[in-house]
C-alpha positions in Angstrom: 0.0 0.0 0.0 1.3 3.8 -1.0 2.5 5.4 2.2 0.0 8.4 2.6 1.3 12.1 1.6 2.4 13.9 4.6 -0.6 16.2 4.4 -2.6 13.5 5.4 -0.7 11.6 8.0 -0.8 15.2 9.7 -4.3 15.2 9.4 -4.1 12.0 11.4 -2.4 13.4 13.9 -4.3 16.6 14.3 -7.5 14.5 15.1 -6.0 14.7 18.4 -4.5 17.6 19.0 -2.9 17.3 22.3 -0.5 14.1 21.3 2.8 15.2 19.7 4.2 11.7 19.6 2.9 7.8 19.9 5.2 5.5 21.9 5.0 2.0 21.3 6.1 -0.5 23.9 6.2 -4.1 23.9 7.3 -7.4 25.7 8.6 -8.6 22.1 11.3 -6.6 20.2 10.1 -8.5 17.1 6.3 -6.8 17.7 7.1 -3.7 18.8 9.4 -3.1 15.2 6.1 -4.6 13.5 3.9 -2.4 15.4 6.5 0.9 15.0 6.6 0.5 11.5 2.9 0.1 11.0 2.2 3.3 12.8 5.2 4.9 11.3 3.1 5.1 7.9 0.3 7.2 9.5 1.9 9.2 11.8 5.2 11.5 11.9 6.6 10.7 15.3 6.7 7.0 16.0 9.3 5.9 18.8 9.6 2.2 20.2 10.8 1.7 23.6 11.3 -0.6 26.2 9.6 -1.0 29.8 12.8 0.0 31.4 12.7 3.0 28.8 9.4 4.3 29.5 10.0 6.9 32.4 12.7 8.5 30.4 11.0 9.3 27.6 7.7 10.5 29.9 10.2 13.0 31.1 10.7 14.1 28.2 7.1 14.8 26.7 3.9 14.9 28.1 1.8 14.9 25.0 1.8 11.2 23.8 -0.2 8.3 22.9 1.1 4.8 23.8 0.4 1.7 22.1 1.3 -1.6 24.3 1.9 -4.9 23.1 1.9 -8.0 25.3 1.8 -11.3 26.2 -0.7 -11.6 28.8 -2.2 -9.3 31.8 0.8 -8.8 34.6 1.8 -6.8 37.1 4.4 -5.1 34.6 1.4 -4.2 32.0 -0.6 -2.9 34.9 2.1 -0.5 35.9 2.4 0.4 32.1 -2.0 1.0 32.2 -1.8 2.8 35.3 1.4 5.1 34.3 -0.5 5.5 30.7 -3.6 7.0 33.0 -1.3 9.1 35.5 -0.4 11.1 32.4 -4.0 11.0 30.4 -2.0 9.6 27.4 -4.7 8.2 25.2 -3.7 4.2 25.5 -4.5 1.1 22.9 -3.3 -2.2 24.9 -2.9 -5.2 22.8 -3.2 -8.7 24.2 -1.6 -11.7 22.6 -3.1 -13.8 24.9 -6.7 -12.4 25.7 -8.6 -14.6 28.6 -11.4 -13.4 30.3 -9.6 -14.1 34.0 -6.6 -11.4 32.0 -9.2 -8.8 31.5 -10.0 -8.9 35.6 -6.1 -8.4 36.2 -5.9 -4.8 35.1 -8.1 -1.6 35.4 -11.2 -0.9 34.2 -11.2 0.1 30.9 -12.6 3.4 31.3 -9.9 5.5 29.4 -8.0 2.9 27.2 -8.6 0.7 24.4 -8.3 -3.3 24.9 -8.3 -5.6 22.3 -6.9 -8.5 21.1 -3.5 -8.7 19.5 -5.0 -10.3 16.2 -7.3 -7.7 15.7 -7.8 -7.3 11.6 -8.8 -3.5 12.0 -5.7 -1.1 11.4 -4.1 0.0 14.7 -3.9 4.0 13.2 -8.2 2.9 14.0 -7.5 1.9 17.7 -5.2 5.4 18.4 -7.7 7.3 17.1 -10.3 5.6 19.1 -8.4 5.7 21.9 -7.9 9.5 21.4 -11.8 9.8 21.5 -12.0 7.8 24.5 -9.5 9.9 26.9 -10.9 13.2 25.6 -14.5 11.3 26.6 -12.7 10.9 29.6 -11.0 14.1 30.2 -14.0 16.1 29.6 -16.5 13.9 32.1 -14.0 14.2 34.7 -13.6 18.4 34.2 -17.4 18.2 34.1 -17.5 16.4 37.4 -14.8 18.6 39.4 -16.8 21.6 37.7 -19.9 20.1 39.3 -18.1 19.1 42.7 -16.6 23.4 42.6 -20.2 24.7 42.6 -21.7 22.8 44.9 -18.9 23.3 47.4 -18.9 27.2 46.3 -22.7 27.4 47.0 -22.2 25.3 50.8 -19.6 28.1 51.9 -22.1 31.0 50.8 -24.8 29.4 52.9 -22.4 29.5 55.9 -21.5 32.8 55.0 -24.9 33.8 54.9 -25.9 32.3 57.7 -22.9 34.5 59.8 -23.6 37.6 58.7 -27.0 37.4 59.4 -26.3 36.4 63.1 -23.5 38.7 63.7 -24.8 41.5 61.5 -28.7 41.6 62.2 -29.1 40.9 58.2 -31.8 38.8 56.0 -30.7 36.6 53.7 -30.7 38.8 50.9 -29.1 41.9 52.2 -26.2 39.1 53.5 -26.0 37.8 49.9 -26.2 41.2 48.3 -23.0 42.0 50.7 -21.0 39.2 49.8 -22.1 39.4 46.2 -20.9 43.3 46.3 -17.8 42.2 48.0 -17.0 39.7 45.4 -17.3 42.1 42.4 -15.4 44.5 44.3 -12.4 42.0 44.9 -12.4 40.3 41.2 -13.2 37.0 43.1 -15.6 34.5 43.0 -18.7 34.5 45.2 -17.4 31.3 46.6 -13.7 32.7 47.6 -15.5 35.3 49.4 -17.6 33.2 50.8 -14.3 30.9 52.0 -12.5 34.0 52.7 -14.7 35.4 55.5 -15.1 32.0 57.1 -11.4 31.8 57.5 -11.1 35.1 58.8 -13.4 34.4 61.8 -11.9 30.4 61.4 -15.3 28.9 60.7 -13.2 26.3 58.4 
């Protein structure tokens, strides 16, 4: 098969935006150069390594996809899943040997790709998917820690409230309308005022 123009093995790579380089690692030097140079005609910046090689080259970049190969789920691809999700690198793990007890020995696959190593779909498929699936990821978790923010923001304004109405005579509203005053005066949220004045009189 041609090897794609350039153009379009960027255009590959841009689908994800965020990863500069894929890394492939494997438990076999024969699959890993088979894997590398399949890759190598979709993408730009293909770079096989081994386990021992791994933290190096995470040092180096943070903006990466990896691609595993191996033999069978063990503690060594587990550390490779759970350093893949440490640094939101969008992850495809293929196993040679895919049993259901294997599938139980790593993490849930909630922001990786597992398949079989035998797969007849081209891998370039998988990294995109996999791609898809940590920016799924990424974006649920940002959703939920906005989520968590608010509701925390909104419990500290109620005990903020609830102070300067009994230390201040005040309703509700004329204690909201003072924090909300102090907050536009300040450039800060409602909530940091909120936290603010219940440090200050150590009501944390």
């Amino acid at each position: 098969m041609a090897k794609p123009e350039k153009s379009d093995r960027k255009q590959v790579a841009a689908n994800h935006k965020d990863t500069s380089q894929i890394l492939v690692c494997s438990d076999c030097t024969r699959e890993q150069a088979k894997l590398t140079g399949e890759l190598a005609a979709r993408y730009d910046n293909v770079i096989g390594c081994r386990f021992s090689q791994l933290a190096a080259l995470t040092a180096q970049t943070q903006d990466s996809a990896l691609v595993i190969s191996w033999a069978r789920a063990d503690a060594e691809l587990r550390m490779l899943v759970d350093h893949a999700d440490s640094q939101r690198w969008p992850l495809v793990v293929l196993l040679r040997q895919l049993e259901h007890q294997d599938i139980d020995r790593l993490p849930a696959p909630n922001g990786y790709v597992l398949l079989p190593a035998d797969s007849a779909t081209a891998l370039s498929v998988w990294v995109e998917r996999a791609c898809q699936v940590r920016d799924s990821q990424s974006q649920m978790e940002n959703a939920l820690a906005t989520l968590n923010r608010r509701l925390e923001d909104r419990r500290l304004v109620e005990q903020a409230k609830g102070l300067l109405m009994k230390h201040q005579g005040l309703d509700e509203a004329e204690a909201y309308r003072l924090l909300r005053e102090a907050a536009m005066h300040n450039s800060q949220s409602l909530g940091q005022i909120a936290k603010n004045l219940l440090l200050s009189l150590n009501r944390l």
